[in-house]
N, C-alpha and C positions, 0 to 999 in steps of 0.2 A: 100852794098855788103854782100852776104852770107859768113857765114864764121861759119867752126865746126871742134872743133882743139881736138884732142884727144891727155889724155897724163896718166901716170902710167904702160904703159908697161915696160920689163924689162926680165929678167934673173929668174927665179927660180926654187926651186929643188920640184920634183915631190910630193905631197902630200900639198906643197902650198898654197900661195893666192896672188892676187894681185885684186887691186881697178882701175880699168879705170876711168877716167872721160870723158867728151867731153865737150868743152864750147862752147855754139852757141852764134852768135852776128850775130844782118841785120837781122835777122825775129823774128816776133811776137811766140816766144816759143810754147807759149800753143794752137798753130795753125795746132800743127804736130806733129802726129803721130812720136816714134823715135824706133829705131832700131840700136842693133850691129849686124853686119856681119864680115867672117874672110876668109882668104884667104893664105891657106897651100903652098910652094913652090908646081907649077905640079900638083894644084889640082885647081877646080874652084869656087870662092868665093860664102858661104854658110851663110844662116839666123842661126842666135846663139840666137837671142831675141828680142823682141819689148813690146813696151808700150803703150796705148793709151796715147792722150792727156793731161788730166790731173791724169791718173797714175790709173786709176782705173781697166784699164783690162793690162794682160801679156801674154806674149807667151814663149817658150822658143822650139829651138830645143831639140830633145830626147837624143841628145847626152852630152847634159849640163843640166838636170831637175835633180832638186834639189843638185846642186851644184853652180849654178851660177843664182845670184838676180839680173836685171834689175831695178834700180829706176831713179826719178827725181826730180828736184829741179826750179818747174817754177820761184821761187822768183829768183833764181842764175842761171835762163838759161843754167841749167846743168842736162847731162844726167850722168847715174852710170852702172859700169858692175861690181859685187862685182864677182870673184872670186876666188871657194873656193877648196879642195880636186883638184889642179891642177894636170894634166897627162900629158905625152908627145906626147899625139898626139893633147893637144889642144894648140903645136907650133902655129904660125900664126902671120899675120900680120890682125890687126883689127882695122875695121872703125865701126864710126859710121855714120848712116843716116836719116835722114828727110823727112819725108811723109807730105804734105799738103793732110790734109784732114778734111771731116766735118762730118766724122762717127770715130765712136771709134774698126772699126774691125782691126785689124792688119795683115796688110800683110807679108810676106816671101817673094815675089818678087822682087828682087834688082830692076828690072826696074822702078817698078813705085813707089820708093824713088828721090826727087827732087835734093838732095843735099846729097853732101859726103865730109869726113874729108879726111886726107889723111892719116891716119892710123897710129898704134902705135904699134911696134913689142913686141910679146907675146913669150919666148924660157922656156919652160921646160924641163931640165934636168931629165934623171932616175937615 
């Protein structure tokens, strides 16, 4: 059984940081492509980053470039959201997801991610 448990969310004051993790268990890690996505009350959930497989390509929404690091950790089947200079619009509830795939391009399309956490609340105060 799949399974990707997101934890490190929390409460913090604007300028900030906070470290996401995700633990994946039930699939061969380095098999998929990973991503976080986030999801604003009233708004529709949005690509914030992705990885390829073994870490070598990233992506990052424009709205978190160069404040928020994607990594991973295939030996700990863990993925990372380091973030940094938090805002209060980057409130949210955030997952992470899983891409099988056997190219290293990374998509932004929620759809075609196989698998999802159920999320971990993000609240920044101004």
């Amino acid at each position: 059984q799949v399974q990707l448990v997101e934890s490190g969310g929390g409460l913090v004051q604007a300028g900030g940081s906070l470290r996401l993790s995700c633990a994946a268990s039930g699939v061969v890690f380095n098999n998929y492509n990973m991503g976080w996505f986030r999801q604003a009350p009233g708004n529709e959930r949005e690509f914030v980053a992705g990885i390829s497989r073994i870490g070598l390509k990233t992506q990052y929404s424009d709205s978190v470039k160069g404040r928020f690091t994607i990594s991973r950790d295939n030996a700990k089947n863990t993925l990372y959201l380091q973030m940094n200079g938090l805002k209060p619009e980057d409130t949210a509830v955030y997952y992470c997801a899983a891409d099988y795939t056997l190219i290293s391009s990374i998509t932004v399309r929620g759809l075609e991610y196989d698998y999802w956490g159920q999320g971990t609340q993000v609240t920044v105060s101004s």
